[in-house]
Each structure stands twice: as C-alpha cells, then as structure tokens.
N, C-alpha and C positions, 0 to 999 in steps of 0.2 A: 080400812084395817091397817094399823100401824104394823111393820113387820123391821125387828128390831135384827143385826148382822153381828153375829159373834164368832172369835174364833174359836177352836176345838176346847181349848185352855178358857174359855168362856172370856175371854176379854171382849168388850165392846168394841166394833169396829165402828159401827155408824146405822141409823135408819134405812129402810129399802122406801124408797117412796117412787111414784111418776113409773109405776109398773101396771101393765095391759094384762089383760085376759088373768087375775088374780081370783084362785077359788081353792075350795077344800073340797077333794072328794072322800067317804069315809065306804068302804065295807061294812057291807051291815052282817056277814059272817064274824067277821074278826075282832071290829070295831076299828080297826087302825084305819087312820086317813093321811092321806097327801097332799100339799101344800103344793098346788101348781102357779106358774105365772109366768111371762113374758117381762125380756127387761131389757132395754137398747146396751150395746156393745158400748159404747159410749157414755153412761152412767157411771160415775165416780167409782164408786162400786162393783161392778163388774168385774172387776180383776180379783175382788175377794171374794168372792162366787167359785166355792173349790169346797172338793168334796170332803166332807165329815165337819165344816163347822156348824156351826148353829144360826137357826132363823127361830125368833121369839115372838108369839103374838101374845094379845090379851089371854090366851086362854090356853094354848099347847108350846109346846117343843117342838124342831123340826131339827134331823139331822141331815147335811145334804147328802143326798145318797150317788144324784148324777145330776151330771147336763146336758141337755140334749140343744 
C-alpha cells in the first residue's frame, strides 16, 4: 500500500514507505476506519508526522488525528 504525506493545505510532502504493522481497521457500526502503522523515529519523514495533515492511499483520506 502506497501511503502518500500531505500537509493540512494539501501540499505533497513525500510517500510513507519502510513502514511495519500497516492496516485499516473499519467499524462496521459507522463505517469509519483507521489507518494504523508503525514508522522508525529515524524515517525522513517522521518529523512531518503531526496532527491534522493528510495520509493518501489508493482508495481514502486520512486525517492525522494522534500519535501515539
């Protein structure tokens, strides 16, 4: 799964790649799902890993809501 990094203003920041324990879970009350994943502290990336921008895949939107 290609997961694409954007900021809130939707600009492209760069791809999420070399990421562990990657899944969707979905409510089947609600329909809404969660975009989970693991990503080393040390990926280029990481530091724009902050809440409210956007993760893009094939198929939804994600807005980041936390980090844990």
């Amino acid at each position: 799964m290609i997961l694409s990094l954007l900021k809130q203003n939707k600009t492209p920041i760069g791809e999420l790649d070399q990421l562990d324990n990657c899944y969707i879970t979905e409510l089947l009350e609600t329909g809404e799902d969660t975009l989970s994943f693991e990503i080393y502290v040390k990926h280029p990336l990481y530091k724009d890993l902050i809440e409210e921008n956007l993760i893009l895949t094939d198929h939804n939107r994600y807005v980041i809501k936390s980090i844990d």
